[in-house]
C-alpha positions as CSV (number, residue, x, y, z in Angstrom):
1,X,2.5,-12.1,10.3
2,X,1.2,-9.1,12.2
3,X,3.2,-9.2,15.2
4,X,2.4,-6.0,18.2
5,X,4.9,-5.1,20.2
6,X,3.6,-4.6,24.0
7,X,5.7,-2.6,26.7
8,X,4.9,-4.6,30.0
9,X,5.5,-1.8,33.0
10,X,4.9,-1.6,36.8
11,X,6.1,-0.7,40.1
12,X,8.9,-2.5,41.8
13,X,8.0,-5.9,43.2
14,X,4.2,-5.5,40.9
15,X,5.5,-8.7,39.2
16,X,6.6,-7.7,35.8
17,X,9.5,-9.6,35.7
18,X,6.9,-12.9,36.8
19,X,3.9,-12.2,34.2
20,X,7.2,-11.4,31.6
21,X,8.5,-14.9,32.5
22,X,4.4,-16.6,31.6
23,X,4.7,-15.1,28.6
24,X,8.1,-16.7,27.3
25,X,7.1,-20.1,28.9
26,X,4.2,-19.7,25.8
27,X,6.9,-18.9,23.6
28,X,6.6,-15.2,23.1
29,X,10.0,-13.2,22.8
30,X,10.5,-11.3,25.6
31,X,12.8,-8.2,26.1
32,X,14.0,-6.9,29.1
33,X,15.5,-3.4,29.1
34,X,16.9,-3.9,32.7
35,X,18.6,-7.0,31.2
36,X,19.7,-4.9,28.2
37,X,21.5,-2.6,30.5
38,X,23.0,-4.7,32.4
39,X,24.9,-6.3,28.9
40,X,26.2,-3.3,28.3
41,X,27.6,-3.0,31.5
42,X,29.5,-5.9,31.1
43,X,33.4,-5.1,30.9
44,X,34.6,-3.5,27.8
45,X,31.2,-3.1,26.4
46,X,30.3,1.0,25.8
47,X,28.0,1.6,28.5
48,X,30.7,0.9,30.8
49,X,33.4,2.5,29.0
50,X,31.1,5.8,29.3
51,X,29.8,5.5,32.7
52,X,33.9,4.9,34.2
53,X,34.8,7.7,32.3
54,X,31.5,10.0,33.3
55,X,31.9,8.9,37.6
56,X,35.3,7.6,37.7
57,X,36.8,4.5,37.9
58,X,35.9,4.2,42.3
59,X,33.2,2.9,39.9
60,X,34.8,-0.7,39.1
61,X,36.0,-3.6,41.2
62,X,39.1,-4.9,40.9
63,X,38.2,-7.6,38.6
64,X,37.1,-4.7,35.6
65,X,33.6,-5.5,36.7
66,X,31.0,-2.6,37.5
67,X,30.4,-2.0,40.9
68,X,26.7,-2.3,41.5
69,X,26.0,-2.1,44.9
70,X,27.6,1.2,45.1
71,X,26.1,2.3,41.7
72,X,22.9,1.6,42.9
73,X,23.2,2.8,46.5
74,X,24.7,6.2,44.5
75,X,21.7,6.3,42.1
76,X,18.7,6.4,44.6
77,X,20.3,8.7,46.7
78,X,22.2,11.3,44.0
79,X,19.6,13.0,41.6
80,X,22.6,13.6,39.8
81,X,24.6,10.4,39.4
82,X,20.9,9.6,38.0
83,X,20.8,12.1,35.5
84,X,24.1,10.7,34.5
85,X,23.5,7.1,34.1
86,X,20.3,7.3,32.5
87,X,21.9,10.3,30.1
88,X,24.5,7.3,29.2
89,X,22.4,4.0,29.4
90,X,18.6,5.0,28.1
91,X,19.8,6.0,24.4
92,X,22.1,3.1,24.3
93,X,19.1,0.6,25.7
94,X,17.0,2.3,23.4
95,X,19.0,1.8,20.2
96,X,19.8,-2.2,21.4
97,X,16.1,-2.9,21.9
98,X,15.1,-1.6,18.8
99,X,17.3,-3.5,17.2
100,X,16.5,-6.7,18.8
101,X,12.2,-6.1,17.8
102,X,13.5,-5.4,14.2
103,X,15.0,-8.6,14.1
104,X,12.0,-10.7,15.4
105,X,9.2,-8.7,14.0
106,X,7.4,-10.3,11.5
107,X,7.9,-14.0,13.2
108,X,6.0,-13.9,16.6
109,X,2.1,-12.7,16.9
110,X,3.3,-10.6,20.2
111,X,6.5,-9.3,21.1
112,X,6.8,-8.1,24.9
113,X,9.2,-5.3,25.9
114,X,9.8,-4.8,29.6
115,X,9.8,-1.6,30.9
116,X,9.9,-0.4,33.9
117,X,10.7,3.6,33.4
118,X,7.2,4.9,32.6
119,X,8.7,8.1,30.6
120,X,10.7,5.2,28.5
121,X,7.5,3.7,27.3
122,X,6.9,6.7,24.6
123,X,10.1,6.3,22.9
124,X,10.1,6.1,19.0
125,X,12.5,3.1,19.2
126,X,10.3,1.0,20.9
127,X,7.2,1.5,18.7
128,X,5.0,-0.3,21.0
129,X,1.3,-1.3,20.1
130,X,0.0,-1.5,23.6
131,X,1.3,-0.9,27.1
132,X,0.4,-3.4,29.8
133,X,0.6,-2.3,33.5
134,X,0.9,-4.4,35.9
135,X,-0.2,-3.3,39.7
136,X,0.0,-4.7,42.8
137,X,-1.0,-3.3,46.6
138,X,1.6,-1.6,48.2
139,X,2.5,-4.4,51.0
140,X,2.4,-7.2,48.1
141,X,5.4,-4.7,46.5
142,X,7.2,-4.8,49.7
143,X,6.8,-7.9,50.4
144,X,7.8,-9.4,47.2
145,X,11.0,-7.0,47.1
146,X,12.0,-7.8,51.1
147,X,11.9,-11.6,50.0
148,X,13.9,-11.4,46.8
149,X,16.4,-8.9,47.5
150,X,16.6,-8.7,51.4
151,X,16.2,-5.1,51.1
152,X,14.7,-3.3,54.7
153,X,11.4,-1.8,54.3
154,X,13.0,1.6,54.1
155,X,15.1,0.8,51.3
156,X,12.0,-0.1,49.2
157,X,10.3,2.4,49.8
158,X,12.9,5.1,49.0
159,X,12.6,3.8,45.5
160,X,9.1,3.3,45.5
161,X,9.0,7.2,46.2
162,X,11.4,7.8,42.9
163,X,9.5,6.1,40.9
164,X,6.1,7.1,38.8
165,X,3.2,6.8,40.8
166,X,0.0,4.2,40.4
167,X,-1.9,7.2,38.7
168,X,0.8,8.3,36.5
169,X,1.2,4.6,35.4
170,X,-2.4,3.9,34.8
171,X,-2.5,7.5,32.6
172,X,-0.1,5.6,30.0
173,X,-2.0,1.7,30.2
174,X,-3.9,0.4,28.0
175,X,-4.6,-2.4,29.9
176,X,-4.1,-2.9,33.4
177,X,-3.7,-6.4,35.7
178,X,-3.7,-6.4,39.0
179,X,-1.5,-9.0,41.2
180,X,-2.4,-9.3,44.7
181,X,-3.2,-12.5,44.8
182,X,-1.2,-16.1,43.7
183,X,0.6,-17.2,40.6
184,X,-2.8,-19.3,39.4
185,X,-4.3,-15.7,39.2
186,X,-1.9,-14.3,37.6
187,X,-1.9,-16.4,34.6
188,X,-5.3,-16.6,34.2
189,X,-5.5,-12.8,34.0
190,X,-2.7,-13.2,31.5
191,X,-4.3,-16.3,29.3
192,X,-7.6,-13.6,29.4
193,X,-5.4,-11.0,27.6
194,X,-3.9,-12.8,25.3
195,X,-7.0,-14.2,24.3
196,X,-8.5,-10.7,24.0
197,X,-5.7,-9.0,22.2
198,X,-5.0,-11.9,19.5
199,X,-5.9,-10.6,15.8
């Protein structure tokens, strides 16, 4: 079996993580590099271990646990700590993902990576086919993001600003959806593609 392997990217709150979700309701593998990271943050597992011993251990919570409010908090607001973590997670997130579409390749007709660094999507590891954007109007993003994480509208768009603008994004699509309106639209948009991109 042919199978493509499609890196799904977009803004925060563009609905990634919802058109990612579709597609493993139809039974498609789906990868999540944020999820990936977040593994191998768990305790004793190496990206951890290297970020404690990169920013100290102010890092952890009592419990051996990573600290992720104040990670995060740290990482918008330190261009350094940034360079830091993603020095320590990206190669490890790379290596793990690659791993995990070697395995399945061969078995599904589409495998769908989610990526939501744009200067991630042209790593070797991830030898993706296509890359599908997904876009959404800026007051749908802060909308979405206000509802889910209860984030002020400051917040949002403090990382809205760090991260790769809709013309930079579009540059590196191959195919583009835009959700603005409900979840009905959404799927349809992805049945379309699916039904467009199957060989």
């Amino acid at each position: 079996m042919k199978t493509q392997v499609i890196g799904v990217t977009g803004g925060i709150g563009s609905g990634k993580s919802v058109l990612c979700d579709y597609f493993a309701q139809l039974g498609y593998p789906v990868i999540d590099t944020d999820h990936v990271a977040k593994v191998l943050v768990q305790p004793k597992q190496p990206g951890l271990v290297a970020l404690i011993k990169q920013l100290g251990s102010d890092y952890l919570q009592t419990n051996g646990e990573l600290n992720r409010t104040k990670l995060r908090d740290t990482f918008f607001r330190d261009p350094e700590v940034k360079h830091q973590v993603e020095a320590i997670l990206h190669p490890l997130v790379r290596k793990t993902v690659r791993d995990q579409i070697n395995q399945l390749r061969g078995q599904h007709t589409f495998i769908f990576v989610a990526i939501p660094v744009i200067h991630q999507l042209n790593q070797p590891e991830y030898q993706l086919d296509r890359v599908l954007l997904v876009e959404a109007e800026e007051d749908q993003q802060l909308e979405r993001v206000q509802h889910r994480d209860q984030r002020s509208p400051q917040q949002i768009k403090a990382i809205m600003q760090q991260q790769a603008s809709p013309q930079e994004r579009r540059a590196l699509a191959d195919d583009v959806i835009e959700n603005n309106a409900d979840l009905v639209d959404l799927h349809k948009q992805a049945d379309a593609w699916l039904k467009a991109n199957l060989k």
